[in-house]
C-alpha positions as CSV (number, residue, x, y, z in Angstrom):
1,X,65.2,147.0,84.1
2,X,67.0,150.3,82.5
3,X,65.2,152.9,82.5
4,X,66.6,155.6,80.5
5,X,65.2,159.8,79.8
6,X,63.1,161.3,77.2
7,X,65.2,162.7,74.1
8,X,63.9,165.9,72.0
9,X,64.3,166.2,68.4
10,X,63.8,169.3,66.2
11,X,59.9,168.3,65.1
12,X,59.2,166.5,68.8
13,X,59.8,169.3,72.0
14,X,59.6,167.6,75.6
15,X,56.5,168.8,78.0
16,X,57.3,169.7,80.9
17,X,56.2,166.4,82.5
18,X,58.8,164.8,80.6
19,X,61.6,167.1,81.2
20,X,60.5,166.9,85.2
21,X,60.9,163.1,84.1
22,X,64.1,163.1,83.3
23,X,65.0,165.6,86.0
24,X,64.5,163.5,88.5
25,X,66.1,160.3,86.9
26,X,69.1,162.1,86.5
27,X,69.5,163.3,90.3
28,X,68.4,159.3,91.3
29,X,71.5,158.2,88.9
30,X,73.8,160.4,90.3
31,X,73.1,159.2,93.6
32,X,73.6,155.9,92.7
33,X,77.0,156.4,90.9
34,X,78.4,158.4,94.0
35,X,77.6,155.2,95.3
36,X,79.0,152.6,93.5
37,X,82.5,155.5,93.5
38,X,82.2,155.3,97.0
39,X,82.3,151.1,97.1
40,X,84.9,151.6,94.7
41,X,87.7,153.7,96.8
42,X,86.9,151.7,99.9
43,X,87.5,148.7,98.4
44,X,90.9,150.3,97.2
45,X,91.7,151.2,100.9
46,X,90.9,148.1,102.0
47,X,93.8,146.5,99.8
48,X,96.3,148.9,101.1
49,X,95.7,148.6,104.6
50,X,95.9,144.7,104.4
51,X,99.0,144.6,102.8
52,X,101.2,147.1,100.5
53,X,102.2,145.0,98.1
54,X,98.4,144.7,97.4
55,X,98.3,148.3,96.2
56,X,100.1,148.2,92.9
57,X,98.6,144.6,92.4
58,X,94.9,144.8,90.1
């Protein structure tokens, strides 16, 4: 499931609930795509400590 914030328009203001809402979806994403960076560069190390020629491979 995706669950994705509350948008404002010009005629439609977000309450406060809503804006809390969004608040704290936004810190749970970024905590998640620190994450997934994190998976990312240690999955890069791992390649270069196995073998170097593995580093400039994809």
């Amino acid at each position: 499931m995706i669950i994705t914030g509350r948008k404002a328009t010009k005629s439609h203001k977000l309450t406060a609930a809503k804006k809390e809402a969004n608040r704290l979806l936004s810190r749970e994403r970024a905590a998640v795509e620190h994450g997934f960076t994190n998976l990312k560069n240690w999955r890069i190390l791992t390649k270069v400590r196995m073998n170097t020629r593995h580093a400039t491979t994809p």
